[in-house]
KEKE-3310 file (N, C-alpha, C; in steps of 0.2 Angstrom, whole numbers, plus 5000, padded with zeros to 4 digits):
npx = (5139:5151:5159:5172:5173:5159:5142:5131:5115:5100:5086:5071:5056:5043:5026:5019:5021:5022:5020:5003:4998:4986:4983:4978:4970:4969:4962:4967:4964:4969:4974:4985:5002:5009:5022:5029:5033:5027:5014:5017:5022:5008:5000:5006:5005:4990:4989:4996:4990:4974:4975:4987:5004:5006:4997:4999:5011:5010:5004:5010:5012:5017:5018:5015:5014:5015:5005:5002:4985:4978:4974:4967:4959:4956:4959:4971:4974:4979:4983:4986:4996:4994:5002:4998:4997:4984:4974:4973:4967:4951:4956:4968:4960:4950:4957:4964:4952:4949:4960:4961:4968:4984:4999:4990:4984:4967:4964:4957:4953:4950:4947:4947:4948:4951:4964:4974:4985:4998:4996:4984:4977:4981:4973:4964:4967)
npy = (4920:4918:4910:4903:4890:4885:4890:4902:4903:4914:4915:4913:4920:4917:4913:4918:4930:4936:4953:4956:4956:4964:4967:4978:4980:4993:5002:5018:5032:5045:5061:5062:5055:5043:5036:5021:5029:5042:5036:5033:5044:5047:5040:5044:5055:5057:5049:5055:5068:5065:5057:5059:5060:5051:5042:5035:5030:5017:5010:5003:5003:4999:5000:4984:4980:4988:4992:4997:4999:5004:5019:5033:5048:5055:5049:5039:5024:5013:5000:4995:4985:4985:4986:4985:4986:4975:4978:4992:4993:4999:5014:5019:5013:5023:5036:5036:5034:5048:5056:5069:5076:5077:5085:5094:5088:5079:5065:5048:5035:5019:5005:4990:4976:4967:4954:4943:4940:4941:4936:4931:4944:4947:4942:4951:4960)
npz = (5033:5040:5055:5067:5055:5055:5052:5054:5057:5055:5066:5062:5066:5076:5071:5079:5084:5074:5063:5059:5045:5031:5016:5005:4988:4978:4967:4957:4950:4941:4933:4924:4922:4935:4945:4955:4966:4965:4970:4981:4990:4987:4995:5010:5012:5011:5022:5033:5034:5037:5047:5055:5059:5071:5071:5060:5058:5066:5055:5045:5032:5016:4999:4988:4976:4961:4945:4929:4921:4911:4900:4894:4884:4896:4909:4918:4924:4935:4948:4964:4976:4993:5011:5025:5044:5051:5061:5058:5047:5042:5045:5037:5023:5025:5024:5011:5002:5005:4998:4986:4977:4967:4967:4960:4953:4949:4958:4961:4973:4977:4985:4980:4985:5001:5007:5016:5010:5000:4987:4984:4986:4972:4962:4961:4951)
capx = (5144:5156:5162:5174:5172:5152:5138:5126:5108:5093:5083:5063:5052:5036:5021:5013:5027:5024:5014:4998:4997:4983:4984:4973:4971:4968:4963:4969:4963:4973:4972:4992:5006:5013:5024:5028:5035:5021:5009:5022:5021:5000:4997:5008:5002:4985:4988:4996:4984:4966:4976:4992:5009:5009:4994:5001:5018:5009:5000:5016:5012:5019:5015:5020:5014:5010:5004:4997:4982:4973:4977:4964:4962:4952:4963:4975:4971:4982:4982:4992:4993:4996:5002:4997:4993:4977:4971:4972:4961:4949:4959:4971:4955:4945:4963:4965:4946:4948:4963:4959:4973:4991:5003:4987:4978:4963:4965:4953:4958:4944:4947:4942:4949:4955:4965:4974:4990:4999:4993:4975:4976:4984:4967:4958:4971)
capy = (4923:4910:4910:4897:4885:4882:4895:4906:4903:4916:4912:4914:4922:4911:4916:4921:4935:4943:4957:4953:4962:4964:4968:4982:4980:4998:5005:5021:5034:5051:5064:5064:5048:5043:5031:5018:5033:5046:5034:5031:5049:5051:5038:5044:5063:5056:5047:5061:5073:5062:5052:5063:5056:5048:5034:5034:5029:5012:5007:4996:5005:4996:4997:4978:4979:4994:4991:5002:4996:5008:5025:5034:5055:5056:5049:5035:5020:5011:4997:4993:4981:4990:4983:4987:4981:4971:4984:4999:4993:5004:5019:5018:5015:5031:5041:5035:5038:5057:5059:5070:5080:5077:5090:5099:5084:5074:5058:5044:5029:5015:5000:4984:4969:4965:4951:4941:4936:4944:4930:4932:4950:4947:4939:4955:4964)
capz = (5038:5046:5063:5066:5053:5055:5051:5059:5053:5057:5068:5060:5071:5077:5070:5086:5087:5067:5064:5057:5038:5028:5008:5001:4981:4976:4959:4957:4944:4941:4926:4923:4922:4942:4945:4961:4970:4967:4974:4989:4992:4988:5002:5013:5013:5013:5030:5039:5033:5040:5053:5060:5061:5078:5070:5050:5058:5067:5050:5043:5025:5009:4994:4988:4967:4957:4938:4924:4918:4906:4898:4889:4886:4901:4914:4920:4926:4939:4953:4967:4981:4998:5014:5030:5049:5049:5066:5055:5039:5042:5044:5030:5017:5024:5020:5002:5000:5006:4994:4976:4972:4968:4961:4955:4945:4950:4961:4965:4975:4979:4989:4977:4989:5006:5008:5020:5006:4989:4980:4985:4983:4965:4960:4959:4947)
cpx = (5147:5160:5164:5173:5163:5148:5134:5120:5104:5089:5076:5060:5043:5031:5017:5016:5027:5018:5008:4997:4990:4985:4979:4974:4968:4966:4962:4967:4966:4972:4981:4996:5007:5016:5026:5028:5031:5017:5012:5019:5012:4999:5000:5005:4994:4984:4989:4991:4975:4970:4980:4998:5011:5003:4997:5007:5018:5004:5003:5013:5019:5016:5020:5020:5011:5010:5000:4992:4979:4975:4971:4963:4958:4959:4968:4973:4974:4979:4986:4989:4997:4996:4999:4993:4987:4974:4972:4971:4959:4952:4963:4965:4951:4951:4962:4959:4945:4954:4960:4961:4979:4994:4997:4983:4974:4966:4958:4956:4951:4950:4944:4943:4950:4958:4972:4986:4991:4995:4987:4974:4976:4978:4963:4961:4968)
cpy = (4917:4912:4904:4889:4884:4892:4896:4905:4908:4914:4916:4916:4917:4915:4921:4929:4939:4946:4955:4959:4961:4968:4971:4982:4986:5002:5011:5022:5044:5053:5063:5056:5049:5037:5028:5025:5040:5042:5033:5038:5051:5049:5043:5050:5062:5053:5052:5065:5071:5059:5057:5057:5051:5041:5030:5031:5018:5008:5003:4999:5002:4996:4991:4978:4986:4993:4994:4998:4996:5015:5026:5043:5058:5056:5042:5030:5015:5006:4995:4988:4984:4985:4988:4983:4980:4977:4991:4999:4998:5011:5022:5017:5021:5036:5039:5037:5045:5058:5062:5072:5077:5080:5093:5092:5081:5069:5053:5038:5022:5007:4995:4978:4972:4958:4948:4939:4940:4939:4931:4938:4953:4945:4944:4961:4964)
cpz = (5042:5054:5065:5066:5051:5054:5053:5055:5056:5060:5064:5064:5069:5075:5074:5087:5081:5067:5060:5050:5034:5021:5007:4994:4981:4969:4961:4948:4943:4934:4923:4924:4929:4941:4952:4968:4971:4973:4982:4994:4995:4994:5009:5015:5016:5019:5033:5039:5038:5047:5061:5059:5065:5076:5063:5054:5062:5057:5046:5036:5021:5004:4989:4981:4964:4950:4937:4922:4912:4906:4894:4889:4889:4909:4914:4921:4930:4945:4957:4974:4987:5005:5020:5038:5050:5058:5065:5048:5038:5041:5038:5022:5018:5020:5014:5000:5000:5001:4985:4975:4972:4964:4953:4949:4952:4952:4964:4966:4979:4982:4985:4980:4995:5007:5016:5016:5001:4986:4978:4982:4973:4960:4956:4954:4941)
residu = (UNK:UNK:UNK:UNK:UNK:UNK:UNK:UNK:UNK:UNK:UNK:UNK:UNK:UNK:UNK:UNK:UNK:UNK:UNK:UNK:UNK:UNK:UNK:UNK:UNK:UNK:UNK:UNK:UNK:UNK:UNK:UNK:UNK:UNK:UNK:UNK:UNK:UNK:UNK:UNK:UNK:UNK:UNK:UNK:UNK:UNK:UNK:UNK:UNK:UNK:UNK:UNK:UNK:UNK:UNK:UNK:UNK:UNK:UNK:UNK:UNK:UNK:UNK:UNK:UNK:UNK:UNK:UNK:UNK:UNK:UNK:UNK:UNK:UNK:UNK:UNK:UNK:UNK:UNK:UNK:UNK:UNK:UNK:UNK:UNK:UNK:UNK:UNK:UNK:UNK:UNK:UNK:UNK:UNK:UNK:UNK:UNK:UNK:UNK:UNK:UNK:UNK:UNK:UNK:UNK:UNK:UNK:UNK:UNK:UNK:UNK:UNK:UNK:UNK:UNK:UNK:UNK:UNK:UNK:UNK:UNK:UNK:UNK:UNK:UNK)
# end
């Protein structure tokens, strides 16, 4: 963007001022295929459901990677890396933990890391 002649840079906000995220690495096991956007949907149902709206809505929810990992004629096999504010870890893993069903199949969603970074998190993929 120019404004005469010279250009606007962003200013970066100071660390002390960004929210603080923590990364959940999740393996995900379902009877049927899902894709990013299921899982978008599973999490989400499963916060409102154990939490309510009014806490699910501070929890800064992202899912940041979703990859297949395993297919067999039992179940799926899935993992993702999920974002969310480091003062609502806890809550966000007991909901994924209470979700089993989606559109009628079996779901299990286990917690295998917690990190602090993608990268880190990417480790346990």
């Amino acid at each position: 963007m120019e404004l005469g002649g010279s250009q606007m840079k962003l200013k970066v906000l100071p660390p002390t001022l960004r929210k603080n995220n923590r990364y959940l690495t999740v393996d995900i096991k379902i009877t049927s295929p899902i894709s990013k956007d299921d899982l978008v949907a599973i999490i989400w149902d499963a916060c409102v459901r154990f939490q309510g709206e009014a806490n699910t809505a501070n929890f800064n929810l992202w899912v940041m990677k979703f990859y297949k990992i395993d297919e067999n004629e039992k179940y799926y096999n899935y993992k993702a890396i999920i974002r969310c504010q480091r003062d609502f870890v806890d809550d966000v893993r007991s909901a994924l933990a209470l979700a089993n069903m989606f559109s009628g199949n079996r779901i299990a969603m286990t917690t295998i890391a917690l990190s602090g970074t993608i990268k880190a998190s990417q480790k346990y993929i």
